[in-house]
C-alpha positions as CSV (number, residue, x, y, z in Angstrom):
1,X,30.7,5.9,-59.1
2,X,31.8,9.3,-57.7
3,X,34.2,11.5,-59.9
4,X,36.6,13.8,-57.3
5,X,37.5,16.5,-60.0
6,X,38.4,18.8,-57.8
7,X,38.4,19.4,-53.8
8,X,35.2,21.5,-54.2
9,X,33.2,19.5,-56.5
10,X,31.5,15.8,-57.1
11,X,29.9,15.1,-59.9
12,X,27.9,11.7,-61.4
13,X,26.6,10.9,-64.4
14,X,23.2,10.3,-64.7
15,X,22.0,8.0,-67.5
16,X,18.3,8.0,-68.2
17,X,17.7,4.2,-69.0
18,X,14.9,2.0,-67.8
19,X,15.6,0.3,-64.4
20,X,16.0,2.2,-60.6
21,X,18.3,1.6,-58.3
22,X,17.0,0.0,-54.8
23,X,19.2,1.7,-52.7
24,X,17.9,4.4,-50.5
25,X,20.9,5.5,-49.0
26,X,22.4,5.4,-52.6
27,X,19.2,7.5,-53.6
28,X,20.1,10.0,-50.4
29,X,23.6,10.6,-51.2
30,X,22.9,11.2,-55.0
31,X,19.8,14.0,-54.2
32,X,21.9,15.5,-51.5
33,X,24.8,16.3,-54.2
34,X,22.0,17.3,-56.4
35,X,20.4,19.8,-54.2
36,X,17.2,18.5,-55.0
37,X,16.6,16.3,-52.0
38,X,12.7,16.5,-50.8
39,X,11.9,18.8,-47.6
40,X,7.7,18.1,-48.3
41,X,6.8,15.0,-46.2
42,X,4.3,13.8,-50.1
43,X,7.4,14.7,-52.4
44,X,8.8,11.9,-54.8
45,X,12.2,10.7,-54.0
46,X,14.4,10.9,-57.2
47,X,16.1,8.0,-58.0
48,X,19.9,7.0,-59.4
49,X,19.0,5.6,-62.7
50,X,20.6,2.0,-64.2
51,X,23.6,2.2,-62.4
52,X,23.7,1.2,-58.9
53,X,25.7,3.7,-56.8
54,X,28.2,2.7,-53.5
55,X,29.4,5.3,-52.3
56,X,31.2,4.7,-48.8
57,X,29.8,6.7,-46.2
58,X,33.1,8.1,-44.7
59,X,34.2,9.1,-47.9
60,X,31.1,11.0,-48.3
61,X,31.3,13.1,-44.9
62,X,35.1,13.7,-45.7
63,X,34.3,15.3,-48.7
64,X,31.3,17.3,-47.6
65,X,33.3,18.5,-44.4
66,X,35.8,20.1,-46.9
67,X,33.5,21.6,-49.1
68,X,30.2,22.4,-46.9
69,X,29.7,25.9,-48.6
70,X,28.1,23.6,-51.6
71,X,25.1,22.6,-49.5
72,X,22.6,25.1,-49.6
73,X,20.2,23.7,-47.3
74,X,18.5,25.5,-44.0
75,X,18.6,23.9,-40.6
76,X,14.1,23.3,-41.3
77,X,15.3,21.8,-44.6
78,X,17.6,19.1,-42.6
79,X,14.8,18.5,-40.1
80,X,12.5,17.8,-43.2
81,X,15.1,15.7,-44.7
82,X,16.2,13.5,-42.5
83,X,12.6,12.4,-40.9
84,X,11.7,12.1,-44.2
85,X,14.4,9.6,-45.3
86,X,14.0,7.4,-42.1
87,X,10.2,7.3,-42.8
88,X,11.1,6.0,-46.1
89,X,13.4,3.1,-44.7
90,X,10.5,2.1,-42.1
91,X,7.8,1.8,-44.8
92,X,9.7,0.1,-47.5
93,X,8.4,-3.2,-47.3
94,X,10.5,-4.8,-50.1
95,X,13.5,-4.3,-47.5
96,X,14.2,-7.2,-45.4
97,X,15.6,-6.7,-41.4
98,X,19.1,-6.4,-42.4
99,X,19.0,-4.3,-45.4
100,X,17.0,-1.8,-43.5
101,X,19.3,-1.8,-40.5
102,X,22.4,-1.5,-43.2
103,X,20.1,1.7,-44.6
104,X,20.2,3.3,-41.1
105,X,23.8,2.0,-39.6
106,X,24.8,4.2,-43.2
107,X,23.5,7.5,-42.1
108,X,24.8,7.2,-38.6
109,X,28.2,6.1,-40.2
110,X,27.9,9.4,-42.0
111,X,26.8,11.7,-38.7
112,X,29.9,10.2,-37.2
113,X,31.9,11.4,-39.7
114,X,30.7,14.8,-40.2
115,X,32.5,17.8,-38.6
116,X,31.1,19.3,-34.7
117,X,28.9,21.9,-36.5
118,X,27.1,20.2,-39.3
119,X,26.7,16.9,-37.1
120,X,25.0,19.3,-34.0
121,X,23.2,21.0,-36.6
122,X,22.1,17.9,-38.7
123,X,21.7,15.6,-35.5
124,X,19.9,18.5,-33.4
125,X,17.2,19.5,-35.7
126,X,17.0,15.7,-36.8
127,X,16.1,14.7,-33.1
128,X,13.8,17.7,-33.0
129,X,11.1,15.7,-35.0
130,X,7.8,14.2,-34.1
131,X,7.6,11.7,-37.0
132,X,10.3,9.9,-37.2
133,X,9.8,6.0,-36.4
134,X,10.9,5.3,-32.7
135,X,12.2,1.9,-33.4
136,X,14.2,3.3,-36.6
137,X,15.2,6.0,-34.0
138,X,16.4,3.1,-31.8
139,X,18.5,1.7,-34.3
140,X,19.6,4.9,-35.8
141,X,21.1,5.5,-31.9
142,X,22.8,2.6,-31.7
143,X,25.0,3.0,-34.3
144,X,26.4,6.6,-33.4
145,X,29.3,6.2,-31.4
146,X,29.4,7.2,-27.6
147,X,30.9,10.9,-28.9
148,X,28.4,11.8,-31.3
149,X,25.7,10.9,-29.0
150,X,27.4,13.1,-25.7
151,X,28.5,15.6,-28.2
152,X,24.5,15.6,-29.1
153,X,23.5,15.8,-25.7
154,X,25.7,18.3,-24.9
155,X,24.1,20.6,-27.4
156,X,20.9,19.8,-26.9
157,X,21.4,20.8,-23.5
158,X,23.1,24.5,-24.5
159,X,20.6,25.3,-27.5
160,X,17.8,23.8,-24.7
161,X,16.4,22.2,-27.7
162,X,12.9,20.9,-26.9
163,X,13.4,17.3,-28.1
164,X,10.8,14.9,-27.4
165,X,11.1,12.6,-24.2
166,X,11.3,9.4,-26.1
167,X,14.4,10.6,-28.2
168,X,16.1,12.2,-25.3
169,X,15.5,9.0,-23.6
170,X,17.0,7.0,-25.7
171,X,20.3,9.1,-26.7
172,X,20.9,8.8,-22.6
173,X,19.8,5.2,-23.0
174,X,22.3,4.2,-25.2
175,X,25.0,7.0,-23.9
176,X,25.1,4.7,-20.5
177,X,25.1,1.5,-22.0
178,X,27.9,2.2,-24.2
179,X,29.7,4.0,-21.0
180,X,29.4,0.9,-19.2
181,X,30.6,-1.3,-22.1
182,X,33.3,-3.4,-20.7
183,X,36.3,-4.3,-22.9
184,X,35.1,-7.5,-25.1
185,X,32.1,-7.3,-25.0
186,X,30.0,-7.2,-27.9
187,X,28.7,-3.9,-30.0
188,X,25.3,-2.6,-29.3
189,X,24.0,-3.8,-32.6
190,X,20.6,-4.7,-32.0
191,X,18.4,-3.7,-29.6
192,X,14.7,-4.8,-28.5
193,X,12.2,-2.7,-28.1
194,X,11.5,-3.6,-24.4
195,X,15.3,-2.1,-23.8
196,X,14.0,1.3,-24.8
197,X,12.2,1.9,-22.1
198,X,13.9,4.2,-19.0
199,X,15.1,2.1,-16.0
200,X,12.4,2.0,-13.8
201,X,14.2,3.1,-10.5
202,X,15.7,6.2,-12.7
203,X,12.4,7.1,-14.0
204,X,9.9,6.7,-10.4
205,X,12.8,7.9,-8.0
206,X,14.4,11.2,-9.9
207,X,13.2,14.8,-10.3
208,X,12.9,14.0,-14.2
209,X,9.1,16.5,-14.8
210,X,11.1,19.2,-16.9
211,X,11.2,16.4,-19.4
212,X,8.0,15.5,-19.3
213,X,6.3,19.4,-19.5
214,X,7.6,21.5,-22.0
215,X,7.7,25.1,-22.0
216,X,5.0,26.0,-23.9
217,X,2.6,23.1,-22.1
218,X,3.1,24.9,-18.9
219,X,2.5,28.4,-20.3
220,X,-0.8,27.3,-21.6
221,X,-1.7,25.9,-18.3
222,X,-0.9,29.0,-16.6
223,X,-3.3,31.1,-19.2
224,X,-6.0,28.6,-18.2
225,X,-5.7,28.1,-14.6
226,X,-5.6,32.2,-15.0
227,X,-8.8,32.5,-16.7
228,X,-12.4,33.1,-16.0
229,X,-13.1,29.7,-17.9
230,X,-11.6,27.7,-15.0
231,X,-13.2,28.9,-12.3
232,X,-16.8,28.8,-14.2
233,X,-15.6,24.7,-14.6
234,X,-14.1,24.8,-10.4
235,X,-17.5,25.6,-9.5
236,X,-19.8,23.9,-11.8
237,X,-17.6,20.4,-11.8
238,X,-16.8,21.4,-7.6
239,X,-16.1,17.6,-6.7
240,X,-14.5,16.2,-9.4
241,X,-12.1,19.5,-8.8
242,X,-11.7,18.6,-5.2
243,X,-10.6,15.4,-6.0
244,X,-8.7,16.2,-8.5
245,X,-6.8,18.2,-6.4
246,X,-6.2,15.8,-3.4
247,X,-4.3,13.6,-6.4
248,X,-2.2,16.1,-5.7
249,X,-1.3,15.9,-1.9
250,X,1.3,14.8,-0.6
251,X,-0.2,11.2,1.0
252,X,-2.2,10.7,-2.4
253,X,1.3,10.9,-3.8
254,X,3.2,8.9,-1.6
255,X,0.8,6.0,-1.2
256,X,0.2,5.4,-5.1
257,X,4.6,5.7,-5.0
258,X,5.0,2.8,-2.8
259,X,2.0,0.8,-4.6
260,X,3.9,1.2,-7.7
261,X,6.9,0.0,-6.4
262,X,5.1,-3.0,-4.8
263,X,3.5,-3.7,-7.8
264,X,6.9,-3.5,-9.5
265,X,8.6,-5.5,-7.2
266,X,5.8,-8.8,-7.4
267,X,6.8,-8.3,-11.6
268,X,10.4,-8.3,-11.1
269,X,12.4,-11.4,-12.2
270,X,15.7,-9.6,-11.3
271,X,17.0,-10.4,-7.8
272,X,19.9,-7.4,-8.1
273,X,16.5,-4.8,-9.1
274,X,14.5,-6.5,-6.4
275,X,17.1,-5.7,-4.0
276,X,17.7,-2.3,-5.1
277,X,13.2,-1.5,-4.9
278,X,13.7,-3.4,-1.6
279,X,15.9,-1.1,-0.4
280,X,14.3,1.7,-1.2
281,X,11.4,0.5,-0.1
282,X,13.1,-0.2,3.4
283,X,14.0,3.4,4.2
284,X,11.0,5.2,2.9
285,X,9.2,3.2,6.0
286,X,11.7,4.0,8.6
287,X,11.2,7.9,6.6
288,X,7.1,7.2,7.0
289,X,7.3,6.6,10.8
290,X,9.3,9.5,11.8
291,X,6.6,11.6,9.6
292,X,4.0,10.4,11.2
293,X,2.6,7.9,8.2
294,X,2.0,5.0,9.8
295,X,-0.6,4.0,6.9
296,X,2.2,3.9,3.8
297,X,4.9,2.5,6.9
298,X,2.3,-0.2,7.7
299,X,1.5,-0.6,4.0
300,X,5.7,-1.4,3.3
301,X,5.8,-3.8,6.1
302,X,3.3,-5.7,5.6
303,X,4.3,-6.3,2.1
304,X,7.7,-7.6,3.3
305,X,6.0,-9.7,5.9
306,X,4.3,-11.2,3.0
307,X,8.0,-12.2,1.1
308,X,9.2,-13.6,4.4
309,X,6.5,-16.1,4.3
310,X,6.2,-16.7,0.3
311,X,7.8,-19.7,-0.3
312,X,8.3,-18.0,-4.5
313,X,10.5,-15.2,-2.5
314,X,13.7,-15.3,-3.9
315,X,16.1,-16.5,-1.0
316,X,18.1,-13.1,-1.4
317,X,15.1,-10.9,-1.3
318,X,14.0,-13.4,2.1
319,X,17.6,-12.9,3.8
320,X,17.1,-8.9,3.1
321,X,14.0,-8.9,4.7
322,X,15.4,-11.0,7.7
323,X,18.3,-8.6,8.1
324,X,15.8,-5.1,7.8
325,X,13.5,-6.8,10.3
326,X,16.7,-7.1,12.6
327,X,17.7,-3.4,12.2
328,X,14.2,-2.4,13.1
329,X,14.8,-4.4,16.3
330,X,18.0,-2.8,17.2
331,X,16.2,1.0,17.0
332,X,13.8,0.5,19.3
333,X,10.8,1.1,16.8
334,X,7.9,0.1,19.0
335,X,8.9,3.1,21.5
336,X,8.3,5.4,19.1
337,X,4.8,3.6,18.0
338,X,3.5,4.1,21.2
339,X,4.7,7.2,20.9
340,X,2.4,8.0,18.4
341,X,-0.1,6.2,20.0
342,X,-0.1,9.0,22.8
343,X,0.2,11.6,19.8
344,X,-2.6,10.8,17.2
345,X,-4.8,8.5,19.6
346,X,-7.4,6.7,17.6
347,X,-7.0,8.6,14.5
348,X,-4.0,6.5,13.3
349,X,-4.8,3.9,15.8
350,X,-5.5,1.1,13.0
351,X,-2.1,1.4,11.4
352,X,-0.1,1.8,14.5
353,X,-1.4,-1.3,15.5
354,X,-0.8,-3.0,12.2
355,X,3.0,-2.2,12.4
356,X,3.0,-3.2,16.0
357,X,1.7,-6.6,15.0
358,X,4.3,-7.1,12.8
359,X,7.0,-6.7,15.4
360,X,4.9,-8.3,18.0
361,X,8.2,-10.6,19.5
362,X,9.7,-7.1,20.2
363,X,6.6,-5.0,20.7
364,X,5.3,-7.1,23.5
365,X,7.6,-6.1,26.2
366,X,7.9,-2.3,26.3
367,X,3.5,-2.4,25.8
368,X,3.7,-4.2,28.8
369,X,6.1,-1.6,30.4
370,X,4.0,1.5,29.0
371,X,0.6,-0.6,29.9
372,X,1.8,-0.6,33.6
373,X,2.6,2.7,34.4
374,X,0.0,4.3,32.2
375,X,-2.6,6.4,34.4
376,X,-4.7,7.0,30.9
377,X,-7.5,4.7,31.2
378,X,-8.4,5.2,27.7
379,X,-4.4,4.8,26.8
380,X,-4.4,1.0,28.6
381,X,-7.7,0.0,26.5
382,X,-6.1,1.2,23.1
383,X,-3.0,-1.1,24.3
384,X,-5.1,-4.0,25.3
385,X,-6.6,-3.9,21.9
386,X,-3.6,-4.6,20.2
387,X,-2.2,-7.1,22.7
388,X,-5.5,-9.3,22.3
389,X,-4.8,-9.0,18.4
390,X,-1.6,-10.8,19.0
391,X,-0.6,-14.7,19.0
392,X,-0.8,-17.0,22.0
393,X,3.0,-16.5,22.4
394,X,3.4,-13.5,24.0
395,X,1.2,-15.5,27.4
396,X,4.4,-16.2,28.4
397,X,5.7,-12.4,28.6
398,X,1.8,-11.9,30.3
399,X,2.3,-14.5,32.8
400,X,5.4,-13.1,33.9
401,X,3.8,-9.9,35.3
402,X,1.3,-11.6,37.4
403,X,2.5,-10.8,40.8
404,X,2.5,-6.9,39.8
405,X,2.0,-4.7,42.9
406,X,-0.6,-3.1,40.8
407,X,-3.8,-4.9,41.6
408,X,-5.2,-3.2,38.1
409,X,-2.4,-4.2,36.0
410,X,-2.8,-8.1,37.4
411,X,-6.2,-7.4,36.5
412,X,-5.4,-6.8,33.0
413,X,-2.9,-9.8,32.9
414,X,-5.7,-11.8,33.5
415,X,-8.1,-10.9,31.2
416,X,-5.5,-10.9,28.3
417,X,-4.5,-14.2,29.1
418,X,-8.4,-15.7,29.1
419,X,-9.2,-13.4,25.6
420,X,-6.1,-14.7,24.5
421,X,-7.4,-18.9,25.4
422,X,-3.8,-19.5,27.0
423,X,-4.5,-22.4,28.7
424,X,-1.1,-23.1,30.0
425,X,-1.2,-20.1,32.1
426,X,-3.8,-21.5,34.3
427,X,-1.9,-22.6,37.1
428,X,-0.3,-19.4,37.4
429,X,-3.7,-17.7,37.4
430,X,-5.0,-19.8,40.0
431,X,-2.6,-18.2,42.6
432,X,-3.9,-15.0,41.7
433,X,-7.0,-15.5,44.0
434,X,-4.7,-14.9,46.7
435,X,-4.7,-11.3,46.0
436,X,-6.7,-9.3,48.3
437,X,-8.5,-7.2,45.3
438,X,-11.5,-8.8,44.3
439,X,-11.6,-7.4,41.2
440,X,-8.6,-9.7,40.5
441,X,-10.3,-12.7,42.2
442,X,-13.4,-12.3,40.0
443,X,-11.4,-12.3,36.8
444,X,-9.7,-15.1,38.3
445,X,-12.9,-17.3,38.9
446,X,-14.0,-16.0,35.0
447,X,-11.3,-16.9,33.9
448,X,-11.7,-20.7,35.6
449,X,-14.9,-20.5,34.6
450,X,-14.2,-20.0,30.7
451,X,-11.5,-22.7,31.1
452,X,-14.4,-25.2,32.6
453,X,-12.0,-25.7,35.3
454,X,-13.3,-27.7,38.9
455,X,-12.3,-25.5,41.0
456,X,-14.0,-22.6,39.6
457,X,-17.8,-23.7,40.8
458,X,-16.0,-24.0,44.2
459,X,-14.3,-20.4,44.2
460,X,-17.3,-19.0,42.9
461,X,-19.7,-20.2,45.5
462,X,-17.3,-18.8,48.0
463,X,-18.0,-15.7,46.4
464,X,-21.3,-15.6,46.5
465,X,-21.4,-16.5,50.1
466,X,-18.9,-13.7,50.4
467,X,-19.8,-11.0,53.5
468,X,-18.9,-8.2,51.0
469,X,-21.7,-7.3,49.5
470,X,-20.5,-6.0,45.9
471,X,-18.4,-9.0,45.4
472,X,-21.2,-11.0,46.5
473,X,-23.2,-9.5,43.8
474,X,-20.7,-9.7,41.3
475,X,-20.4,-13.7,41.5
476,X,-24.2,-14.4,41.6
477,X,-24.2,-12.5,38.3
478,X,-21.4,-14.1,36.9
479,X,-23.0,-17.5,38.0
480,X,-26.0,-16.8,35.8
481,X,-24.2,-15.7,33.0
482,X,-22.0,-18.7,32.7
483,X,-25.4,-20.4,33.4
484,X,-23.8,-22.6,36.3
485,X,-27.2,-24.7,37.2
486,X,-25.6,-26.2,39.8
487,X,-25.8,-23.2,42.3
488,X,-29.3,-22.6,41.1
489,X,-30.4,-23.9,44.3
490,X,-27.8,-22.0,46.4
491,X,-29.3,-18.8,44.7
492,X,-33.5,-20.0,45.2
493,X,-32.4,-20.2,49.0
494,X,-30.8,-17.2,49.3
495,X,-33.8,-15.6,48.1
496,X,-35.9,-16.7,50.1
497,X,-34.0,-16.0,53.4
498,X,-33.9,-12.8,51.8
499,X,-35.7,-10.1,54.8
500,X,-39.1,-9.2,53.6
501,X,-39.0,-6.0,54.6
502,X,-39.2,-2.5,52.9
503,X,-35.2,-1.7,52.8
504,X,-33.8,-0.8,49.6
505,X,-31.3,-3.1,50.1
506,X,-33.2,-6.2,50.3
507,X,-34.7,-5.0,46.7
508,X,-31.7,-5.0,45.5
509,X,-30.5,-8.4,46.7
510,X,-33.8,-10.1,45.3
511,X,-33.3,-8.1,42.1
512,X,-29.9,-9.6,41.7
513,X,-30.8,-13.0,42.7
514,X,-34.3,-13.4,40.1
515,X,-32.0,-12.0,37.0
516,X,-29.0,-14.3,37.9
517,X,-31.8,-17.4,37.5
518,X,-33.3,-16.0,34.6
519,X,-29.8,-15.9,32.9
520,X,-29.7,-20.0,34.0
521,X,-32.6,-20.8,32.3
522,X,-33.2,-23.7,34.6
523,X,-36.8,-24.9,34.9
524,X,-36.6,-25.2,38.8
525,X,-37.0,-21.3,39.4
526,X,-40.6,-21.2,37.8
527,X,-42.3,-21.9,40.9
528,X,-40.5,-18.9,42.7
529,X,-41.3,-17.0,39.4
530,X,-45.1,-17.5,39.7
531,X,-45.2,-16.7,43.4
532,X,-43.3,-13.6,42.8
533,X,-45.8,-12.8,39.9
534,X,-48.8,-13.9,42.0
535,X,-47.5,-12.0,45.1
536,X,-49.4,-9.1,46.7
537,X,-47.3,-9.2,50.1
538,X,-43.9,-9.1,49.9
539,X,-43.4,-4.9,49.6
540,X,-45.8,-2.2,49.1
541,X,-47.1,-2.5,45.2
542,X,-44.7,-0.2,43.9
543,X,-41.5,-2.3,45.0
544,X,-43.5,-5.3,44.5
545,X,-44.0,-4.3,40.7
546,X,-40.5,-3.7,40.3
547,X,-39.8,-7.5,41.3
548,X,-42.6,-8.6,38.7
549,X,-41.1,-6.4,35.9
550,X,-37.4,-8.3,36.6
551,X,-39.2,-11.6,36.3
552,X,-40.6,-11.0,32.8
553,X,-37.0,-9.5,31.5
554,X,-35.4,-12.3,33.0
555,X,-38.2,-15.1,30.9
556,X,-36.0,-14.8,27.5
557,X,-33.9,-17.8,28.2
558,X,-37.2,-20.0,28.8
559,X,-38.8,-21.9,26.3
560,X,-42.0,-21.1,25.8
561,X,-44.6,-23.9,27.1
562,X,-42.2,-23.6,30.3
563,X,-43.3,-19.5,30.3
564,X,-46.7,-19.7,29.1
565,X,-48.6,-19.4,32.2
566,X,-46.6,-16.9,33.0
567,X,-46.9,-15.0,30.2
568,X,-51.4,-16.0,31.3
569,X,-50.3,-13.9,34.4
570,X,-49.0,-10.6,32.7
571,X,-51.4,-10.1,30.2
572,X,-54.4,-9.9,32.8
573,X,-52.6,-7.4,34.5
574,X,-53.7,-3.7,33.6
575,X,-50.2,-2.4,33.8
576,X,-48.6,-1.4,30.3
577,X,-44.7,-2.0,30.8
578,X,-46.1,-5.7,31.9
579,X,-48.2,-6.5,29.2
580,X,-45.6,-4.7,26.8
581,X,-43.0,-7.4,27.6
582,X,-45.5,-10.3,28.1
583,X,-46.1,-9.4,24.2
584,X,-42.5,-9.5,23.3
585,X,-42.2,-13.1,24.9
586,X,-45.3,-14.3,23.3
């Protein structure tokens, strides 16, 4: 439909007959030879009347590349013109899918074709647009070739065009699929919308914020932050600022990074992008524990302690997991836990923990090491807190390091292995009794005690009967708080050989003695209870009182018809602590 008469001209005929032609692109090309294509985004497009108009796009560039002199167009114009013209082809709802995407894969046909300058000049300016349709865009992309859209790139890159993200995104989008295109494969000629989006690793793990703040953005933040406005708003809107700003420190940052990629990672369907979060994942936690952030490092484990156990887990994702966990082993991680233990002390101590837990079949033997030798008192209690947080399985490590020279350490043993109810490590704690500290014999005979074991009643009547005094003491009280009636009257005749004289010591003893039978609860020590309260002989009334006031604390395990006329006793007394507790028992 195109005359050539002459290698700087192209002329058509126009007839002016009823009828227009349907073609947009046939519509484009004609008002683009006419000069009279519309640069207003409300203008009328002119049509090609009657006669329908094919004109190959190739053919069109070729000719224009010879005689571009003709076109008389700025480079605003060619912005307005060609967001105008891919607006048209989104709207027109007459078009079915293909004919639109025929519309568009024409004017990328013709970009390709055009020389270096009016292609960077008609493709930079074009990408430069707000307007234009992003799924258009998409298409319009996929048909350039893998030069034009480099070539595009390129310049974008020397002009430092500000395009928007979206369109840049997609040109480098499209630029590395096509790179990767493999030989056979089929053309990029249709493309979803979910493709468009960046690849999520690319997009969370690069430095990509020049993209993402334009010039001009930033220079009006600068103004404000600058201004007398913004510190009028800082101080009346003070909290909100404050937080506000701790969005932007560092551990703020970090921890919302790895929830993102955890919450990525439960989404993903791909194993090969699992793999690759995984990873990363994996040695931002051994990253997080030589920094000091045991939080995010406990945060990351304890996610992939969760895929070990999920039966869903993909069995790649499991086997990573297995083999990460096994590297952890081999660098000695627990060494620098404790570590940091010693560094931060209770401030971290929560997270610490929480990774220790984790690698508790590792953890449990250098603890024990670092438990042994520590001198710290409050060092060994924030270790003992995280062994008795552990499973019954580390006993067996315990029960290993029950013939310690350390009588403290044993000690320790012990009482881990009760806490921890591991019953099979009785026998071996039985032997313990042998050792000539009696703080390790008591936790011996509390430990038989909480096991219900024979020989603990037994053991702890030799205790009681023991010539040292303090251990003596020790297993009467322990007898009453077990509430092991049958000493009960082991303990009423040891009070009342008790020497009723005015020693200090003697108090003492009887003190013991009435609150270890209050603790039993046992109905046979009333009788001693009401002579005690009834008593006006056994020590001068002030040491006399002090019995009396043990008596009524030591009541709350009674019931209360068996109290009652003791509680009768108290309250005709004039004393007030008396008649303050006989009112609490009531």
């Amino acid at each position: 439909a195109f005359t050539l008469t002459s290698e700087r001209e192209i002329t058509q005929k126009e007839k002016k007959t009823d009828g227009a032609s349907t073609s947009l692109w046939d519509s484009f090309v004609y008002n683009l030879l006419e000069g009279s294509l519309a640069i207003s985004d409300k203008s009328d497009v002119k049509n090609v009347k009657d006669e329908k108009v094919s004109v190959n796009s190739k053919l069109l560039a070729k000719m224009i590349n010879e005689s571009k002199q003709q076109i008389k167009t700025t480079e605003h114009n060619y912005e307005k013109i060609i967001a105008n013209y891919m607006q048209e082809v989104s709207k027109k709802d007459e078009l079915t899918v293909d004919e639109r995407k025929k519309l568009i894969k024409e004017v990328a046909g013709f970009a390709d074709e055009l020389s270096s300058d009016l292609r960077r000049q008609l493709l930079g300016t074009t990408f430069k647009s707000k307007n234009i349709n992003l799924k258009s865009m998409s298409n319009f992309v996929a048909d350039l070739s893998n030069e034009t859209i480099l070539e595009t790139l390129k310049d974008v890159n020397e002009r430092k065009l500000e395009v928007p993200a979206t369109i840049l995104n997609l040109l480098e989008k499209f630029s590395d699929l096509k790179k990767d295109k493999k030989e056979g494969e089929p053309e990029l000629d249709k493309v979803s919308y979910d493709m468009l989006k960046e690849n999520v690793s690319e997009l969370l793990f690069e430095d990509r914020q020049t993209e993402f703040t334009p010039e001009i953005y930033q220079s009006s933040l600068d103004k404000f932050v600058k201004s007398d406005t913004f510190s009028e708003l800082t101080e009346k809107y003070n909290k909100e600022y404050e937080e506000f700003m701790y969005s932007f420190k560092d551990e703020y940052i970090d921890q919302n990074y790895i929830n993102a990629l955890i919450q990525i990672l439960k989404a993903e369907t791909d194993v090969n992008e699992s793999l690759k979060l995984l990873n990363i994942l994996f040695e931002n936690s051994q990253f997080f524990i030589e920094t000091g952030q045991y939080e995010l490092a406990a945060m990351i484990w304890s996610f992939f302690s969760s895929l070990k156990k999920d039966e869903k887990t993909d069995k790649e994702c499991k086997e990573f997991v297995t083999s990460k966990l096994n590297v952890v082993k081999e660098l000695r991680i627990t060494d620098e836990l404790i570590a940091g233990l010693k560094q931060w002390g209770k401030e971290k101590f929560e997270y610490i923990k929480k990774i220790i837990l984790i690698f508790q079949d590792i953890s449990i033997r250098p603890l024990l090491k670092e438990l042994s030798r520590e001198e710290n008192a409050n060092y060994r209690k924030l270790y003992i807190n995280i062994i008795l947080e552990m499973d019954k399985q580390v006993g067996q490590e315990l029960i290993k390091h029950l013939n310690n020279d350390k009588w403290y350490f044993v000690r320790n043993m012990i009482v881990l292995l009760r806490r921890l109810k591991c019953a099979d490590s009785i026998e071996a704690i039985k032997k313990c009794y042998n050792n000539p500290n009696n703080n390790v014999k008591l936790e011996v005979v509390k430990t038989l005690l909480e096991f219900d074991e024979r020989e603990s009643i037994t053991l702890l009547k030799e205790g009681i009967s023991s010539d040292d005094k303090d251990f003596s003491h020790q297993c009467i009280l322990l007898a009453g708080a077990y509430q092991v009636t049958a000493l009960t009257p082991l303990l009423l005749s040891m009070f009342n050989k008790t020497r009723s004289v005015f020693f200090e010591t003697d108090l003492k003893d009887k003190k013991i003695l009435i609150k270890s039978l209050g603790e039993m609860g046992d109905e046979r020590v009333i009788p001693l209870f009401k002579k005690i309260l009834t008593s006006s002989s056994y020590f001068t009334q002030s040491r006399l009182k002090e019995l009396k006031l043990e008596v009524f604390k030591s009541l709350y395990r009674f019931e209360k018809k068996e109290i009652a006329e003791l509680i009768e006793i108290g309250l005709k007394t004039k004393d007030d602590e008396i008649l303050k507790l006989c009112k609490q028992l009531q």
